[in-house]
C-alpha positions in Angstrom: 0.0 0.0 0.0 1.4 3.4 -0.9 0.4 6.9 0.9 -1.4 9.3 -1.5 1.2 11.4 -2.0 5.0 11.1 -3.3 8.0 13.9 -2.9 9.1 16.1 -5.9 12.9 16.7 -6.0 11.7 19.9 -4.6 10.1 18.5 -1.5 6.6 19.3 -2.4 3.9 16.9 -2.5 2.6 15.5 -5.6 -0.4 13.4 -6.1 -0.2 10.2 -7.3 -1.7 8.5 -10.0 -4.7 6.1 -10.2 -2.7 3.1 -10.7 -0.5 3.8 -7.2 -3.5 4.8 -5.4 -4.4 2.0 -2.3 -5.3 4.3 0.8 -7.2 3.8 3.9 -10.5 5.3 2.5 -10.5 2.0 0.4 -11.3 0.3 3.0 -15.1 0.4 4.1 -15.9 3.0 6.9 -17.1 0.2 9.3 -13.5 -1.3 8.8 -11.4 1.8 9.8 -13.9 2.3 12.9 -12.9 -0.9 13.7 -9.3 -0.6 13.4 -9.1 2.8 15.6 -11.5 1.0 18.3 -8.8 -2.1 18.4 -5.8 0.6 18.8 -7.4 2.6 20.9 -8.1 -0.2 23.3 -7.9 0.4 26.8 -6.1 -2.2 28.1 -2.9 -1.3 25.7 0.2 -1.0 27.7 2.4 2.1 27.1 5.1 0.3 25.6 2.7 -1.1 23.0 1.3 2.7 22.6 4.8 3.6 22.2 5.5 1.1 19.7 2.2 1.8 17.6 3.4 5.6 17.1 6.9 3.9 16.1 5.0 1.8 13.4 2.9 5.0 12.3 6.1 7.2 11.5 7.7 4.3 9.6 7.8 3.8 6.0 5.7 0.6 4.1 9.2 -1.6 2.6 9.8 -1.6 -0.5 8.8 -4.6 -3.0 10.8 -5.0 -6.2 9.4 -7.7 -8.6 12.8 -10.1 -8.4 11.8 -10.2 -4.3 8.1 -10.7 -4.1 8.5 -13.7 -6.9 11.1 -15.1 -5.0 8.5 -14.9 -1.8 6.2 -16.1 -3.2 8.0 -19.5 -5.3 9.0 -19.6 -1.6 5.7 -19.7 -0.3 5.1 -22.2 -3.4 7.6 -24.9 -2.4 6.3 -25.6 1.2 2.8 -26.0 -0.1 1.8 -29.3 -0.3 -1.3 -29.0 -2.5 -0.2 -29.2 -6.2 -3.2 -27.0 -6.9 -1.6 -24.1 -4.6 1.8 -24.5 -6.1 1.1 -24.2 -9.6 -1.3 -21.3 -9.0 0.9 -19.2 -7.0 4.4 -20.0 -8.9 2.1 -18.6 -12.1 1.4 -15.6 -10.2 5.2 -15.4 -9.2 6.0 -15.4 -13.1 3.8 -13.2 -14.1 5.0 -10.4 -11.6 8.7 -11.4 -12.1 8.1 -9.6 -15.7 7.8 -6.6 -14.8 5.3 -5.2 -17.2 3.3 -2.1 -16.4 0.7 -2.9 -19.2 -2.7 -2.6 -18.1 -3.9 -5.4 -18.9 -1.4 -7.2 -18.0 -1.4 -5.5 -14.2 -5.4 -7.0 -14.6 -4.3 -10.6 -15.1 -2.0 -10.4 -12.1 -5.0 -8.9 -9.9 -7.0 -11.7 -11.5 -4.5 -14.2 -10.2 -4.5 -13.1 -6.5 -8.1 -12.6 -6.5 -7.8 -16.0 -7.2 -5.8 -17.1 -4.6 -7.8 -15.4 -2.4 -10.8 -16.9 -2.9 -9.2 -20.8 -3.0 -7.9 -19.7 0.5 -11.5 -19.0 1.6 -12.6 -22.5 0.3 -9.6 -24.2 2.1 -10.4 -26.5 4.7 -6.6 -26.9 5.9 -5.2 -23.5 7.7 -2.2 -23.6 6.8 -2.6 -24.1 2.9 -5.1 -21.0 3.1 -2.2 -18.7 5.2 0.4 -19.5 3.1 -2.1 -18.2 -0.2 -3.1 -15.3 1.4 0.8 -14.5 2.3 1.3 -15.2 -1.3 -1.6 -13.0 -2.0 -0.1 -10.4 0.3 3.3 -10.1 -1.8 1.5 -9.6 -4.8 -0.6 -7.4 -3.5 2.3 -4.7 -1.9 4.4 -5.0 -5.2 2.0 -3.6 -7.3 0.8 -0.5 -4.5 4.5 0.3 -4.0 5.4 0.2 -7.7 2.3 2.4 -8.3 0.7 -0.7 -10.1 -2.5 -1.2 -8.6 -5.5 -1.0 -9.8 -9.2 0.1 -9.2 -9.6 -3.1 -7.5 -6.6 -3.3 -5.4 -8.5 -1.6 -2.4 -11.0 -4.3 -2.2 -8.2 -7.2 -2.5 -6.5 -5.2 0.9 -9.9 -5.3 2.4 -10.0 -9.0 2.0 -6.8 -10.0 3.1 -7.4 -7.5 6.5 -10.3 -9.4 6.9 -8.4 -12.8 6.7 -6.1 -11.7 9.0 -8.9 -10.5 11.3 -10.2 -14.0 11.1 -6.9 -15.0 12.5 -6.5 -12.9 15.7 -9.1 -15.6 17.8 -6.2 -18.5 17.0 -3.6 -16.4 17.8 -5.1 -15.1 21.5 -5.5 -19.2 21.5 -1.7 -20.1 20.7 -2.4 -21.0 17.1 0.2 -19.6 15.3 0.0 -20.8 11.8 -1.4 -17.2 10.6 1.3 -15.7 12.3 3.5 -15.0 9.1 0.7 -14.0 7.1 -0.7 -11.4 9.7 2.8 -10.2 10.4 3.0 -9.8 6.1 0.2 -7.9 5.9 0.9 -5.3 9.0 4.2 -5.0 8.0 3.7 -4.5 3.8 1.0 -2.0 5.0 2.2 -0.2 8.3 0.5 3.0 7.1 -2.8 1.9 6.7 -4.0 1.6 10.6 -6.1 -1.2 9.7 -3.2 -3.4 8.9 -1.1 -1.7 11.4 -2.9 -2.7 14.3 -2.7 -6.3 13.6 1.3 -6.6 14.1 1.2 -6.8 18.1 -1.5 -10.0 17.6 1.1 -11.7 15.4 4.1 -10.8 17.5 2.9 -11.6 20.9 1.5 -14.9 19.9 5.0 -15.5 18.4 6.9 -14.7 21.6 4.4 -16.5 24.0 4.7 -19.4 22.2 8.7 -19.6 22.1 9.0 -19.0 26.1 6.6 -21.0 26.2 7.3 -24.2 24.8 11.2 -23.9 24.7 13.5 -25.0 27.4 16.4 -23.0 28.6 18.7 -25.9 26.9 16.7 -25.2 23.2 14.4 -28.0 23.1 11.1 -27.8 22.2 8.1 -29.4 23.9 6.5 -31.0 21.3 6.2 -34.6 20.3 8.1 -36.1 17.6 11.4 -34.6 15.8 8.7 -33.5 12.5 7.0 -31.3 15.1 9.7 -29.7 16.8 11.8 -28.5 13.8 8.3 -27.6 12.1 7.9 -25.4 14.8 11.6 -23.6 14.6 10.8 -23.5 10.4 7.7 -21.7 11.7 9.3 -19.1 14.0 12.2 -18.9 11.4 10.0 -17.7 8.7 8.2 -15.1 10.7 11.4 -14.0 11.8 12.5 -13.5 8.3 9.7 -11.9 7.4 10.1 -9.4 10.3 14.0 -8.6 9.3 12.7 -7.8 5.9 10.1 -5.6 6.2 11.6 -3.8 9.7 12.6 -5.3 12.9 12.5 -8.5 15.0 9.0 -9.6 16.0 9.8 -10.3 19.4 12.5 -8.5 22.4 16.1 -9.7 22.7 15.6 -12.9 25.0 12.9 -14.1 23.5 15.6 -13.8 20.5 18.1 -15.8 22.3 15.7 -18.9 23.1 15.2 -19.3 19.4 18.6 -18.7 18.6 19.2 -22.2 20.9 15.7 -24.0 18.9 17.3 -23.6 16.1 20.6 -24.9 16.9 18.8 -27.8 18.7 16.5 -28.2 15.5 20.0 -29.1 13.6 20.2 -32.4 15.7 17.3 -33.8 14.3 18.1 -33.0 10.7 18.9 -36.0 8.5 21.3 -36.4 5.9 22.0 -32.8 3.7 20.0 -31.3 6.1 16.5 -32.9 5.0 13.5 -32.9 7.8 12.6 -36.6 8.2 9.0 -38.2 7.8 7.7 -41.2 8.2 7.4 -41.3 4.6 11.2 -40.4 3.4 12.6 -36.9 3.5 11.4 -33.7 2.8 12.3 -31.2 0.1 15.2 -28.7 1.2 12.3 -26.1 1.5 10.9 -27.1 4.4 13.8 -26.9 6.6 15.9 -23.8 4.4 14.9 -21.7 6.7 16.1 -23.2 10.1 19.3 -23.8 8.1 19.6 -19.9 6.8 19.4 -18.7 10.6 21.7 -21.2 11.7 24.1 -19.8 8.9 24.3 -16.6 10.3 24.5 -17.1 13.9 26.9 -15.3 16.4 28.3 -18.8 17.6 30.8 -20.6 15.5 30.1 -24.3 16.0 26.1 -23.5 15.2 27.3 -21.8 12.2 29.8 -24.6 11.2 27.4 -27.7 12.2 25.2 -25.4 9.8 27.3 -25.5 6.9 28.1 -28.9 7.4 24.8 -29.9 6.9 24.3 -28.2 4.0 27.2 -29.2 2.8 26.7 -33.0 2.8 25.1 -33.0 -0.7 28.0 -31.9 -2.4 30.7 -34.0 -3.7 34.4 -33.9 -2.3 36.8 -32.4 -3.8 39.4 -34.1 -6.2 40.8 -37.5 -4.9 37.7 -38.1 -2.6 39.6 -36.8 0.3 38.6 -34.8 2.5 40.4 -31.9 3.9 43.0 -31.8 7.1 41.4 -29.4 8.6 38.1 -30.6 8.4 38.7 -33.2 11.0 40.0 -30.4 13.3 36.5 -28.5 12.6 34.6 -27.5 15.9 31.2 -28.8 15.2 28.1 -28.6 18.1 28.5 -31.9 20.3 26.8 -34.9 19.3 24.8 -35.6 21.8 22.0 -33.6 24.3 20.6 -34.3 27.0 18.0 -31.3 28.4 16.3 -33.4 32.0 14.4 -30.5 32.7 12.1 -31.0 29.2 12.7 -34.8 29.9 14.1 -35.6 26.0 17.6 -36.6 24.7 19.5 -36.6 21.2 22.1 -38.9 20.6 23.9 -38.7 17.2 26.9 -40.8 16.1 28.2 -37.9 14.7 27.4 -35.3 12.1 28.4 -37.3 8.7 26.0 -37.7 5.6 25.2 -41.2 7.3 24.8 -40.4 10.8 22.6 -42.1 13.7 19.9 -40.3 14.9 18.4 -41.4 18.5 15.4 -39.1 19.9 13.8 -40.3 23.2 10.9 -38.1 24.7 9.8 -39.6 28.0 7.8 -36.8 29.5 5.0 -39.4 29.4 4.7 -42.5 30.8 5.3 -44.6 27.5 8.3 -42.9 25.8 8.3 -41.5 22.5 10.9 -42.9 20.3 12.6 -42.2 16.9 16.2 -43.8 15.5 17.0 -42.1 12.2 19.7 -43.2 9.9 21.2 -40.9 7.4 17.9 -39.5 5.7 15.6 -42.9 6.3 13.5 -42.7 9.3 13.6 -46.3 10.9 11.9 -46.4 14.2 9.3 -44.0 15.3 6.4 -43.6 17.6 5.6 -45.2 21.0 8.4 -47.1 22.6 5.6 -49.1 24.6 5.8 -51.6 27.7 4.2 -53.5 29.7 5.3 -55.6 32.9 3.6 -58.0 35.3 4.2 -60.5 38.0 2.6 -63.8 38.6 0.1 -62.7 36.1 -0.7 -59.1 37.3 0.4 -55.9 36.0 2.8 -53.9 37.6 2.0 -50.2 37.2 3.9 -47.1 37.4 4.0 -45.1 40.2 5.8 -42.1 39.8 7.3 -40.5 36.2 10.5 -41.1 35.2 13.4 -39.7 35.9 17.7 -40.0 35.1 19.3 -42.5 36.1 22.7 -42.4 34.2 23.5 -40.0 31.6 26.8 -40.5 30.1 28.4 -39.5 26.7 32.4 -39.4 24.6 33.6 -40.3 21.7 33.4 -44.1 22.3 29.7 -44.2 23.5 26.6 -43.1 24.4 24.6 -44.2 27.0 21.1 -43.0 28.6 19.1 -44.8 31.3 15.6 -44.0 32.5 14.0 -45.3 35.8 10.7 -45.4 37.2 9.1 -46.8 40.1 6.5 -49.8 40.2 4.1 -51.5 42.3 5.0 -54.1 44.7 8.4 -52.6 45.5 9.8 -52.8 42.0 11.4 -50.4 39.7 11.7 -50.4 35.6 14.9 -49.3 34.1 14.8 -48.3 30.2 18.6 -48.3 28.8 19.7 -46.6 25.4 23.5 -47.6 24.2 24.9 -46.2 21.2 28.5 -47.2 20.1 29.0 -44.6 17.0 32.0 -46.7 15.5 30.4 -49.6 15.3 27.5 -48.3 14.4 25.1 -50.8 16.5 22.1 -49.4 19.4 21.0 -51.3 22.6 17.9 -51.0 23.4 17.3 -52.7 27.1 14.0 -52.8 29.6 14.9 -54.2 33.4 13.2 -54.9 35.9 14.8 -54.9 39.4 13.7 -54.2 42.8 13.9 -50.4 44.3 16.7 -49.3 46.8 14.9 -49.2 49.6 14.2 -52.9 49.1 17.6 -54.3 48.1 18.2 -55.7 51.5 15.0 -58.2 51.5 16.8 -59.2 47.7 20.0 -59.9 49.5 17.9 -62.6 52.0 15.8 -63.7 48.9 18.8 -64.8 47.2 19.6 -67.2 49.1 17.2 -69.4 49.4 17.1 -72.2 46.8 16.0 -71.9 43.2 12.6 -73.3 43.3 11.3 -71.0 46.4 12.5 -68.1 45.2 11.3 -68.7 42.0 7.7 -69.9 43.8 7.7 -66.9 46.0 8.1 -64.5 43.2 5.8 -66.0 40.8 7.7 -64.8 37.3 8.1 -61.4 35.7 7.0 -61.3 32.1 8.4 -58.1 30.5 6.8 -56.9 27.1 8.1 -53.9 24.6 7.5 -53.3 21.2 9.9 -51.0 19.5 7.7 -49.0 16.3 9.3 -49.4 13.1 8.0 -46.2 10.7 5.4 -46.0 8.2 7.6 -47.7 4.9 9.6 -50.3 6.7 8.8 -53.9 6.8 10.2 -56.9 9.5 11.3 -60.1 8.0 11.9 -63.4 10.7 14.2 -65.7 10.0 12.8 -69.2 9.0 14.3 -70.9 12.6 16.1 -68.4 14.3 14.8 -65.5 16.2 16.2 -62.1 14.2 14.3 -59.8 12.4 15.7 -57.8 9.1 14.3 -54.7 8.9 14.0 -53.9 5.2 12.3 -51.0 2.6 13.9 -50.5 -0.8 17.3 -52.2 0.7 18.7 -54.1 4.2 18.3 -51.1 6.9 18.5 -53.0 10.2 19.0 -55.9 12.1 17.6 -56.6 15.3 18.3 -59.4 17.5 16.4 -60.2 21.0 19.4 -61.5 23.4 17.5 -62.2 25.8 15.6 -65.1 23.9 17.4 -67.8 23.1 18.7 -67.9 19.6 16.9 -70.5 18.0 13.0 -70.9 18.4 12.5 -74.1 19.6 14.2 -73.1 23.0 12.9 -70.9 25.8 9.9 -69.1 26.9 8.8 -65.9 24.9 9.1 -64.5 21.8 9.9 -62.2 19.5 7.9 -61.1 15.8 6.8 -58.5 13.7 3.7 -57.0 14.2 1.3 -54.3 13.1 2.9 -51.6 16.3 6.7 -52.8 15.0 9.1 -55.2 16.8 7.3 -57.1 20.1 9.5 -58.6 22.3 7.9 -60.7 25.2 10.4 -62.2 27.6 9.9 -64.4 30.5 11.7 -64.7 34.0 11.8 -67.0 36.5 13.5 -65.1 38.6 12.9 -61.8 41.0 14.7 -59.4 38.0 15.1 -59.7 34.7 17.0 -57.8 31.9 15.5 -57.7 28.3 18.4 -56.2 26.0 17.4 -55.7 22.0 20.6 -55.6 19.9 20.0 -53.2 17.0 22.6 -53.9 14.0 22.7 -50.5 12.0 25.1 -51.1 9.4 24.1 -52.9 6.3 27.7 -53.6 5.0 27.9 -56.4 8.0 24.3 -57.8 7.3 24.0 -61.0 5.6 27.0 -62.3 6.8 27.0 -65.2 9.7 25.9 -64.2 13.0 24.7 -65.8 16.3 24.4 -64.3 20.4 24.3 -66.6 23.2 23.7 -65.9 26.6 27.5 -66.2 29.0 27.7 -67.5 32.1 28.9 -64.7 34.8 30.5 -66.0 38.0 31.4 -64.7 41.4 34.0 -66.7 43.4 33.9 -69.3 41.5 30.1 -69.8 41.6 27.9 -69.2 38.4 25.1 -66.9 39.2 21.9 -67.2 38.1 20.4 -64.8 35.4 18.1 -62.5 38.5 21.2 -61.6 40.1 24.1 -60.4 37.0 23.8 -61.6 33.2 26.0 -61.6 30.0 25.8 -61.5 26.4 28.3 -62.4 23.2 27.1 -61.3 19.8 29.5 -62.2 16.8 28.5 -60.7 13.3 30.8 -62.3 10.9 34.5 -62.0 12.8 33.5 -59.0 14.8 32.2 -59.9 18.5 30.6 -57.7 20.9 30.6 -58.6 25.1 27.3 -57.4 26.9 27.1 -57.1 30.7 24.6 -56.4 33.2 24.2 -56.6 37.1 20.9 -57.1 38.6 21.7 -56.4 41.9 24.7 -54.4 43.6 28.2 -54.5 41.3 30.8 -56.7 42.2 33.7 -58.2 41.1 33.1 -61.1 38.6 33.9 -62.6 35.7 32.4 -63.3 32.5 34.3 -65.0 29.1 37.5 -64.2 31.1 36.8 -60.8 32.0 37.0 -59.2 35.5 34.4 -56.4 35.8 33.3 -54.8 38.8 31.0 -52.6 37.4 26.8 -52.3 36.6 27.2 -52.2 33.5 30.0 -53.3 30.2 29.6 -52.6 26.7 32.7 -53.5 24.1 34.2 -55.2 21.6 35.7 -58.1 21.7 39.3 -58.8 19.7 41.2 -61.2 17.8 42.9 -62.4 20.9 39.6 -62.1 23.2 40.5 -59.0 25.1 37.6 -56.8 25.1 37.6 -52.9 24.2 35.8 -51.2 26.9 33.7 -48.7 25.1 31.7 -48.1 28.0 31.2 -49.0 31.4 28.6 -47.8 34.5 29.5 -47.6 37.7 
């Protein structure tokens, strides 16, 4: 929208023609009532007062052609309606050729016309914001190039009446109009009824990022798709603010979306894609996390950035990398934020990386493993225990247990406390060079009661196994939308399988062929169900996750070791052991069930709760990790 005057060279005022003229009497009298009753409002603060006069004395921004086409092929590629995208990329051509012929400037306000009415007809929100932003583009090109039409005052009218429509989600917490309300006030800041709409957008906006991130940059929403959705979200708007004037929210508001955005980075997949259930998105819908990134103030952000973006290109000549590049400062690959109860776990930040999210705010965590850009697990990481037949319900959330992390491995354990005395541990393990994930569920007894265990233990097998009456332990791990499970024809494991080999998974705590043991494992409708069954008073139920394909298809088998304490085996309740061999490389997987202690398991001393490693050609074992 442009005034109704422009400066001679003289300084004198000269009307403008026809063509440029889109002023506030083009809007109906009932609407600029309205408008100076919503900024004259009572209940405005002074500092909102203060910054309506600021947005009065400033000038609309100026809209070249080349800009509001690129906005608007912007707008285009995050549509997801094929309808929307080839309507408003024609309406981006079209304005991209600059023509001042009259009919010409008729077919373009033909074309958002159009738009505007398919957004009124739209049953999803946010396929009708984005036209109407689109709309909005179009619209403020042709005011400030002195363009518009006769009918360009009734287009303005329609979109302020959009955006009107808007201002109930936004008092709500809805902020998918945000962008387009914060479009139109900015575009037209000197028409009062578009002005006044700019404090709805940018206090929803600022409410919403205190709100829902944490002071470590996560966001509280469920599922890695939301959460960087969100940041794409804020990152637009912000964008949009820097380009037409100033930041739409104060300076540490500024700074938790400065972490978002560095957190959204962590659940990127390979070049930088934002992963669905369904594949990987186009680089549209996560540019803009990716642009801010680019620019920020810290160094490993802006390096983890480039790296990112940089995955899709090819390496230089030789297929070597760079020196330097393995000297590069990158963000760390792993965070943990307790407070908003999730964790990321990465194996690092190549092409091909592991991508672990765990959300356990609720009482069945929400989980996601992502490998380069092919989403493999994600949804409810469900469970259920019982004893002698009865369930054993939670009694309390969870909470950290262990949180450890370095360059060797990763490791994350959840408690949470159950009837009858009992507690449920969840264990995550990730060993980044070898590329495999544990994913374990115990059941042992809580502190408090670790003394009555002691006594247990020593009575013979039978009672104890009569006086606690069993502990079945069930988990199903959900594989994602285009992945498939394949058992073997005897054996227990399961190859996890879409276009190519993308996982193997092996129960260890089942016996490896199926004619032995209680329980079982299979592929289901929810993903991978794994039902184990213990005579003892604990039990540990350890899922071995094989995430390279290069090693699958060649020989494997896991048995179950025999762990003893001075010189007496121990049964499986009180400390446990696992070897896994893929091929020639062999993997040594301990667990105590009751307090650590010095013992021995395939020639190994360990004194510690927990040992993760590899085992070598001479049958030492590599400590990647052990818990104290």
């Amino acid at each position: 929208m442009v005034t109704n005057t422009t400066q001679t060279r003289n300084g004198k005022p000269k009307k403008s023609g026809k063509r440029g003229k889109v002023a506030a009497d083009a809007l109906p009298e009932a609407v600029a009532a309205e408008s100076s009753g919503q900024s004259g409002d009572s209940e405005a603060s002074s500092a909102g007062e203060a910054t309506s006069r600021s947005d009065a004395s400033r000038a609309p921004a100026k809209v070249g052609a080349g800009p509001a086409g690129r906005r608007i092929r912007a707008i285009a590629d995050v549509s997801e309606s094929l309808d929307v995208r080839r309507r408003l990329r024609r309406l981006a051509r079209q304005i991209e050729r600059r023509s001042q012929d009259m009919q010409h400037m008729t077919l373009i306000e033909g074309l958002i016309s159009d738009c505007l009415d398919d957004a009124a007809s739209m049953t999803v929100d946010r396929e009708r914001w984005l036209l109407c932003e689109a709309a909005t583009w179009g619209l403020a090109w042709m005011a400030r190039t002195r363009r518009a039409g006769g009918s360009a005052g009734g287009l303005l009218e329609r979109l302020v009446k959009s955006a009107r429509s808007a201002q109930a989600p936004l008092a709500a917490g809805d902020t998918q109009s945000a962008r387009f309300v914060l479009t139109v006030s900015r575009l037209f800041c000197d028409i009062e009824a578009c002005r006044c709409l700019d404090r709805d957008a940018a206090s929803a906006l600022g409410d919403e990022i205190r709100r829902l991130v944490s002071a470590e940059g996560t966001v509280s929403l469920r599922g890695s798709a939301a959460m960087v959705e969100r940041v794409v979200r804020w990152s637009a708007a912000r964008d949009v603010g820097l380009a037409t004037g100033s930041m739409p929210w104060d300076g540490p508001t500024e700074k938790l979306f400065a972490k978002a955005a560095a957190t959204a980075l962590r659940l990127l997949g390979g070049q930088g894609r934002l992963l669905v259930g369904a594949g990987r998105m186009p680089a549209a819908f996560s540019d803009p996390v990716l642009a801010v990134a680019a620019e920020s103030d810290r160094n490993r952000v802006r390096r983890t950035a480039e790296a990112e973006q940089g995955a899709a290109r090819p390496r230089a000549a030789g297929g070597r990398k760079k020196k330097e590049d393995k000297h590069e400062r990158l963000l760390p690959r792993d965070l943990h934020d307790a407070p908003a109860a999730i964790a990321i776990i990465r194996s690092g930040w190549e092409r091909n990386a592991i991508r672990v999210l765990l959300e356990y705010r609720d009482s069945v965590p929400h989980l996601e493993i992502a490998v380069g850009d092919r989403l493999l697990v994600d949804g409810p990481w469900q469970w259920r225990a019982s004893k002698g037949g009865r369930p054993l319900e939670m009694e309390g959330p969870w909470s950290v247990s262990c949180w450890e992390s370095d360059k060797k491995a990763t490791y994350l354990e959840i408690i949470a406390p159950l009837a009858g005395g009992l507690q449920i541990d969840r264990q995550i393990v990730l060993l980044p060079r070898d590329r495999v994930l544990l994913l374990a569920d115990t059941i042992t007894h809580q502190t408090g009661e670790r003394a009555e265990v002691r006594a247990g233990d020593a009575l013979p097998e039978p009672l104890r196994s009569h006086a606690n009456s069993g502990l079945r332990m069930e988990s199903v791990v959900p594989l994602a939308a285009t992945l498939e499970g394949e058992q073997a024809e005897d054996t227990r494991e399961v190859l996890v399988y879409d276009t190519k080999q993308r996982m193997m998974a092996l129960p260890l705590a089942l016996p490896e062929w199926k004619t032995a043991g209680r329980g079982g494992f299979a592929v289901t409708p929810d993903g991978l169900a794994l039902d184990h069954h213990a005579a003892g008073s604990r039990c540990y139920s350890p899922l071995w996750l094989d995430l390279e394909p290069a090693r699958q298809g060649r020989p494997l088998t896991w048995r179950q070791l025999t762990v003893a304490d001075t010189r007496q085996n121990l049964p499986p309740h009180q400390a446990i052991g696992f070897r896994v061999q893929e091929g020639l490389e062999q993997w040594l997987v301990y667990r105590t069930l009751d307090e650590p202690r010095n013992r021995t398991v395939l020639g190994c001393n360990i004194s510690c709760g927990f040992l993760m490693g590899r085992i070598g050609r001479t049958g030492a074992v590599d400590r990647d990790i052990e818990i104290h």
